[in-house]
C-alpha positions as CSV (number, residue, x, y, z in Angstrom):
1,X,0.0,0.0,0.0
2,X,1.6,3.4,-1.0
3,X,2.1,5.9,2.0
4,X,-0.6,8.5,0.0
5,X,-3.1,6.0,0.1
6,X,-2.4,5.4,3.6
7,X,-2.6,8.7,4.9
8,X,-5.6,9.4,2.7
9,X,-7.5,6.6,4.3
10,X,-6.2,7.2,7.7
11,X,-7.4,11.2,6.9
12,X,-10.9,10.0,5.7
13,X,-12.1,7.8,8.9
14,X,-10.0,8.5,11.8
15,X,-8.9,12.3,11.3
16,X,-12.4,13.1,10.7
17,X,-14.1,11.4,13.5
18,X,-11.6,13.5,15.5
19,X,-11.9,16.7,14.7
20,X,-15.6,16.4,14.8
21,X,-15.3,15.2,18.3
22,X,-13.0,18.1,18.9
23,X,-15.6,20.6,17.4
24,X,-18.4,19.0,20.1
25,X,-16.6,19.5,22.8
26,X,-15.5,23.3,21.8
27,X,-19.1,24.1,21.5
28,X,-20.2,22.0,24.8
29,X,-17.6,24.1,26.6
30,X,-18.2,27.1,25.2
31,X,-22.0,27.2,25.7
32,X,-21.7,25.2,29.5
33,X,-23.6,26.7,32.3
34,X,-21.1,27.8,34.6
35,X,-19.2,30.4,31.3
36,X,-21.8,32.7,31.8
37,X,-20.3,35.3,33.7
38,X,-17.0,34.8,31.8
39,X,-18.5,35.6,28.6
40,X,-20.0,38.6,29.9
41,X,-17.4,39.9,31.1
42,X,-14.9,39.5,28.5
43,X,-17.8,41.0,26.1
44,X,-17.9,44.0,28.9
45,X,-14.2,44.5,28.9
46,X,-14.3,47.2,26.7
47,X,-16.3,49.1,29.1
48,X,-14.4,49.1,32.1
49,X,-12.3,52.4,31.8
50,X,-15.4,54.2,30.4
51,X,-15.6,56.8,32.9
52,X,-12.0,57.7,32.9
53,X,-10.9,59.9,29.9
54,X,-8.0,58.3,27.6
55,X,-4.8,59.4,28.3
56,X,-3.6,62.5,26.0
57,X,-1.4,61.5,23.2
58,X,2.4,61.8,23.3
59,X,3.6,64.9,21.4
60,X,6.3,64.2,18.8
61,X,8.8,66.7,17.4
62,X,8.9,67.6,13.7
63,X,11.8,68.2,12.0
């Protein structure tokens, strides 16, 4: 059996049931119960200097 065939059959069954199994469990861990607050407060974390005004931009010399 050549090595391209090999790897093409190995790709075909075993790589794929992988990676689909490894897709599952992103998404199960992604939407599980407990990642609530985590995802909103990364989505917040934008937010959290709001009320402070942005320090002023350095001045650079022209020559």
């Amino acid at each position: 059996m050549e090595l391209y065939s090999l790897l093409r059959e190995f790709a075909d069954s075993w790589v794929l049931l992988f990676l689909t199994l490894f897709f599952l469990g992103v998404c199960v861990w992604a939407w599980r119960p407990g990642s609530r607050k985590t995802h909103e407060d990364i989505a917040n974390s934008i937010f959290r200097h709001d009320q402070k005004p942005a320090a002023p931009a350095p001045q650079t010399e022209e020559a």
